[in-house]
N, C-alpha and C positions, 0 to 999 in steps of 0.2 A: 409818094410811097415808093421805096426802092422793094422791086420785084425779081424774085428769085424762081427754081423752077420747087424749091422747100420751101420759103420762111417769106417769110412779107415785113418788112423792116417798117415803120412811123415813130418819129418822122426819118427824113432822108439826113438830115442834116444836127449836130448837134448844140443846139443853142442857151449859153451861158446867160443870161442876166448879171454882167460885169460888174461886180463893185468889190473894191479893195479894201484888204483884210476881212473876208467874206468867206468862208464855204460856202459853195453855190453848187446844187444838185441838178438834173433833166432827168427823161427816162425816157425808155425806146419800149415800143411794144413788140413782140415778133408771134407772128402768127405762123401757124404749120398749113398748108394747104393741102397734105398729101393726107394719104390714108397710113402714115407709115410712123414710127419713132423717128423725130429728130434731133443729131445732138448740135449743138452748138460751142461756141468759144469768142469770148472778144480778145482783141487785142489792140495795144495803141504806141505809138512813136513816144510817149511821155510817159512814163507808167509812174514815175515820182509826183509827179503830178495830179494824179487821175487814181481812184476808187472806182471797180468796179463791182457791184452784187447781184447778180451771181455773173460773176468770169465766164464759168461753164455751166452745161446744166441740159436737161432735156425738155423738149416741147414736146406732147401730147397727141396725139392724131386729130386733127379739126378743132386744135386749143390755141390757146394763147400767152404767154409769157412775158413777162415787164421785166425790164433792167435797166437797172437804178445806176445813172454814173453822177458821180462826186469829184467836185474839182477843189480841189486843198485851196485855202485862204492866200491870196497874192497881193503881195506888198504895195505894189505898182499899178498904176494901170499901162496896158502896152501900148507902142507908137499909135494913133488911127482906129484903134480897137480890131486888131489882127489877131489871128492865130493862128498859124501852122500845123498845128497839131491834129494828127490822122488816127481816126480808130478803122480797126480790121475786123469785120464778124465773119467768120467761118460755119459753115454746116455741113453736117452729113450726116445720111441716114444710117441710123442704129438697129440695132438688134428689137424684135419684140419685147415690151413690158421692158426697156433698159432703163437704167435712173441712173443719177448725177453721179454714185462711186461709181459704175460701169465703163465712165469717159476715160481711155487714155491718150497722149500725144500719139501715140501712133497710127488713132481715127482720122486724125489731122495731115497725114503724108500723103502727099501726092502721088510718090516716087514708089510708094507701097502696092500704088493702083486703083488706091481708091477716089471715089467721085466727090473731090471739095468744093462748095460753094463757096464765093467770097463776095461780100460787098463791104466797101469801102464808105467809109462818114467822116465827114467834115467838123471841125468845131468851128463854129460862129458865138462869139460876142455879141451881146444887143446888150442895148443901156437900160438899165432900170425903170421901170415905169414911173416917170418922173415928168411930167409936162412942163413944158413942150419938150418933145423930144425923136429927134427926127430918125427914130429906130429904120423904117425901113428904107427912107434914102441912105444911108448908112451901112443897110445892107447890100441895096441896091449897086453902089458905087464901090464897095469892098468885092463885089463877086467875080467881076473881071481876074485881079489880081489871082485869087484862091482858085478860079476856074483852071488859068493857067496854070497853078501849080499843080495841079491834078493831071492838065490835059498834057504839060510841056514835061513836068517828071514822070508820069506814070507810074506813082509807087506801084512795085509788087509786094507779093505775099513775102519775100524775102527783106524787104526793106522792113516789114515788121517782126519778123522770127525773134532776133535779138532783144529788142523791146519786152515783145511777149512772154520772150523766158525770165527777164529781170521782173516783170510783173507777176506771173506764177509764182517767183519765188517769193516777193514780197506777198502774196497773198498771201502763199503758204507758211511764211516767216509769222505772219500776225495771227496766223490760225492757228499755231503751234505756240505762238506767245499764250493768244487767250486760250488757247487748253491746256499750257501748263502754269496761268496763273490759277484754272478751274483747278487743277491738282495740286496745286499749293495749297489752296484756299480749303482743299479736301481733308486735304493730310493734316492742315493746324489745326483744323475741328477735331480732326481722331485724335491729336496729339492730345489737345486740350480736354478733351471726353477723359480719356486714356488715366490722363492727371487726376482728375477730379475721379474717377473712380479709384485710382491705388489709393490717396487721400482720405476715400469714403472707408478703402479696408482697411487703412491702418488703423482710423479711431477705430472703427469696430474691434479692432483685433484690443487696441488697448483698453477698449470700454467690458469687452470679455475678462481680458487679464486682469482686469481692477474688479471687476463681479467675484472672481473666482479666488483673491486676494481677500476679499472683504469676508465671501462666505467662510475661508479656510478659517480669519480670524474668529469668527464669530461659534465656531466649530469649538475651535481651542478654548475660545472663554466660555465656552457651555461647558466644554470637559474641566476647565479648573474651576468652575462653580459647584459644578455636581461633586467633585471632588473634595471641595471646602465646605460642601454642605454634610457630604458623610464622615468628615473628619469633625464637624461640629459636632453633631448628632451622636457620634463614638462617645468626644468626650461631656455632653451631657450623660449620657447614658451613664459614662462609668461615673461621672460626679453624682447622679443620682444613688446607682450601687453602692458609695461612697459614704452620703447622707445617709442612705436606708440604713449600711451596717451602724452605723453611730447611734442609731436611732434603736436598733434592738441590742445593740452591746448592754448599754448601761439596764435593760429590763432584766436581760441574763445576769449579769451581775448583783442584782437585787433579791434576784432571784437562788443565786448561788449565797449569797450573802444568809439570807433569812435561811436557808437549809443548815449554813454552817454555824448559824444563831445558836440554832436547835440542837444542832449536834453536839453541840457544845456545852447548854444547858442538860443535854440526856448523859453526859461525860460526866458533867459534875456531879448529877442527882444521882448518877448509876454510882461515882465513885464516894460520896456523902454515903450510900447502904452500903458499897462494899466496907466502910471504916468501921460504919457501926457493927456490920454482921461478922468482920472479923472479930471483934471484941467478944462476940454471941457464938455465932459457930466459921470457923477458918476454911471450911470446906464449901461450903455453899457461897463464901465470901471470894473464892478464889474463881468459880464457875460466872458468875460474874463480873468478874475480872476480865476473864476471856472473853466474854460475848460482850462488854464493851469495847475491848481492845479488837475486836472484827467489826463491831459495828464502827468504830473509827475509822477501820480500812477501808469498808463498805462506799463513808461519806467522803472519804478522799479520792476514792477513785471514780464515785459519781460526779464529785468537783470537778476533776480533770474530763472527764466523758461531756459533761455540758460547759467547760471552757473549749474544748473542739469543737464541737456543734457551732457554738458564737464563733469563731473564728472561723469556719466551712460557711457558713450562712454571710458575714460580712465581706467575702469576695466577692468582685462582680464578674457575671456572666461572660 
């Protein structure tokens, strides 16, 4: 366990189970020992190489924190099962109640004043659990080598800087990827929503304007039925008016008829005694004379008074 006067690092060292064309994950645990917020940051000589979750982040007062590193699939296996490859954890105490946006590089400056911790991790290779398999002479016999490069270079925190910034950005490159595929993926949904509701107005708009078509029509043909029906109805009407006078003509005329029958008969009987009473007496034969000749005016202008009547009567309404 590498020991800090913050964070307590397990394990010390970081150990791959090597096998090619492989993603192969470990994890480190970091513990806070103080009463205090702590932030943290990894950083590593390889960042192409190497996945780290979470980078940065804050540990808890008397908690605990796991970070998960990932080593990208490799073609090859290396000379001996070496690796070179150096990770950096830095710490420093934070503000009360601070969380992982609160981190900036500037907690990380030395030169600023502040109090950085740093402990250094190694990557180790070990072979697959795979029998027989002689993992820890392996390690055994590889640790000289790696000791030395630790103890004969002494990286410092400056041998990582560079790295570390290439890894931030590649962090922040795939974090800004997956948040603007989430907002692609956001937008084609609205987009699509968006569609299918103009789609939804337009039938409606046209399912209205075919309603409003239909009833206008059915409007108009109620108006030229009612209309065809009071133009039937007129001319029933007047064809009836029509009938009817036909039908009282010819009784007036029978009627006028049998009057003029008469009249006609009293014409003659009246002018047979005028013949004879002139032969008798000429004066009383002349008296009526005259009062037939008015009773014939009488019956011709009653003829014409009941030929208007029939003809007033045989118009229609």
């Amino acid at each position: 366990m590498s020991t800090g006067d913050l964070l307590s690092i397990e394990p010390q060292e970081l150990q791959f189970p090597f096998e090619p064309r492989k993603q192969i994950s470990c994890s480190l645990q970091l513990f806070n020992k103080t009463d205090n917020y702590v932030a943290f940051k990894v950083k590593t000589t390889n960042p192409k190489k190497y996945c780290v979750r979470p980078n940065t982040g804050i540990v808890s007062p008397r908690s605990s924190c796991d970070v998960i590193v990932t080593m990208q699939a490799q073609k090859e296996v290396p000379p001996d099962m070496q690796c070179k490859d150096k990770f950096l954890l830095q710490s420093v105490v934070a503000s009360a109640g601070a969380a992982a946006k609160d981190i900036t590089p500037e907690m990380f400056n030395k030169e600023s004043g502040h109090h950085v911790e740093e402990s250094k991790l190694r990557v180790v290779y070990v072979a697959p659990p795979r029998p027989p398999s002689p993992v820890h002479e392996g390690s055994e016999e590889g640790s000289s080598p790696r000791a030395s490069v630790s103890d004969n270079g002494n990286l410092n925190a400056s041998d990582f800087t560079p790295v570390s910034k290439a890894f931030g950005e590649r962090n922040d490159t795939q974090d800004n990827s997956s948040e603007a595929r989430a907002l692609i993926s956001k937008l084609t949904k609205e987009k699509n929503s968006a569609i299918q509701q103009n789609n939804k107005l337009q039938y409606e708009l046209v399912r209205d304007l075919e309603y409003v078509r239909i009833e206008h029509l059915a409007k108009k043909r109620e108006a030229i039925s009612e209309g065809e029906r009071r133009a039937s109805g007129f001319l029933i009407r007047s064809w009836e008016a029509i009938s009817e006078g036909e039908r009282h003509v010819p009784g007036r005329a029978s009627t006028m008829l049998s009057k003029s029958s008469g009249a006609s008969g009293f014409f003659i009987g009246s002018w047979e005694a005028i013949s004879k009473g002139e032969r008798h007496a000429p004066g009383p034969a002349s008296a009526m004379t005259s009062k037939g000749s008015r009773s014939m005016s009488d019956l011709r202008t009653m003829g014409s008074t009941e030929a208007t009547m029939v003809s007033t009567e045989a118009l229609p309404n």
